[in-house]
N, C-alpha and C positions, 0 to 999 in steps of 0.2 A: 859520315863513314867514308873511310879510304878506299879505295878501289878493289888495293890489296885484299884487303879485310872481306870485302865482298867476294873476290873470287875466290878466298880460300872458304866462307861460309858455305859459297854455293858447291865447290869439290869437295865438303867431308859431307851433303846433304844427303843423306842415306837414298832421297828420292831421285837424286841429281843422277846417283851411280845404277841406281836403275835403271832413269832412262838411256842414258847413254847404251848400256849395255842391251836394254830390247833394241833401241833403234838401229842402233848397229846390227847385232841380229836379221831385224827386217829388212834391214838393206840388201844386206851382204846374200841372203836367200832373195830376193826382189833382183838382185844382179845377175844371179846363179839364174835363175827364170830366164831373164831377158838373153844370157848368152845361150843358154840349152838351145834355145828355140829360132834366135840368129845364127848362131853357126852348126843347128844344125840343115837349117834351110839351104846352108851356103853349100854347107857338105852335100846336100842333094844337089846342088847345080854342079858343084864338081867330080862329084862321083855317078849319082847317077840320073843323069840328063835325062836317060829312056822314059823315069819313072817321071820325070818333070813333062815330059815332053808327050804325052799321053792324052789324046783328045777326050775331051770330058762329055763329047758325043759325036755320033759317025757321021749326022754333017754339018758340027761344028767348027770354027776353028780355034775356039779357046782350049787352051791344056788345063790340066792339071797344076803345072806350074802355077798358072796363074793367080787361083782361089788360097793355095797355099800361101803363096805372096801376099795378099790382102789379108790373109790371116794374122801372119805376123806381124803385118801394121796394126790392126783389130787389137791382138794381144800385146802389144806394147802401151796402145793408148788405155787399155783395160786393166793392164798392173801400177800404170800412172795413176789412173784414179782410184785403185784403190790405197794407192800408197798415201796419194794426197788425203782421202778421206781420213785411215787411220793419223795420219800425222796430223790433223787439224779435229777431228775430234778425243784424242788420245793424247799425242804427245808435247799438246798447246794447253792442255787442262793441265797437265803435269809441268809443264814448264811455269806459266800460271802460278797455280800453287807453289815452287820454288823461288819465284821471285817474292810472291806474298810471306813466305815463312824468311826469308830473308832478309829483305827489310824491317821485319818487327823487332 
């Protein structure tokens, strides 16, 4: 089998266009996630410092800020893994199967 032959099998694979199309999908909202929540953090530090800056008790010196902050690292490493999960139990079976239906 030629190369060619190969990639046009696997681009008219009815599964092939599926995936592409969820995964992009997934992405594209898994992106939309991660910026909502990055810039909206940022926009709190440039708009409203007060609300950052708010001791999270009277005789602490951690704010507010801070838990916030370790938040969004929390939820970034928490959208990785699930991305990774779906993509190694989902879109590795499907790809899988497209390689198997292709070759034969």
């Amino acid at each position: 089998m030629n190369e060619d032959n190969i990639n046009e099998r696997i681009s008219a694979n009815p599964k092939y266009q599926h995936l592409v199309r969820t995964r992009s999908r997934y992405s594209w909202l898994m992106t939309i996630l991660m910026l909502i929540v990055y810039y909206g953090y940022i926009a709190l530090v440039g708009f409203n410092k007060e609300f950052l800056a708010k001791p999270l008790s009277d005789a602490g010196v951690t704010t507010l800020g801070i838990p916030i902050g370790v938040g969004v690292i929390l939820f970034t490493i928490i959208i990785t893994g699930i991305y990774v999960r779906r993509a190694n139990n989902e879109f590795d079976v499907i790809t899988a199967e497209i390689i198997k239906e292709v070759k034969q």
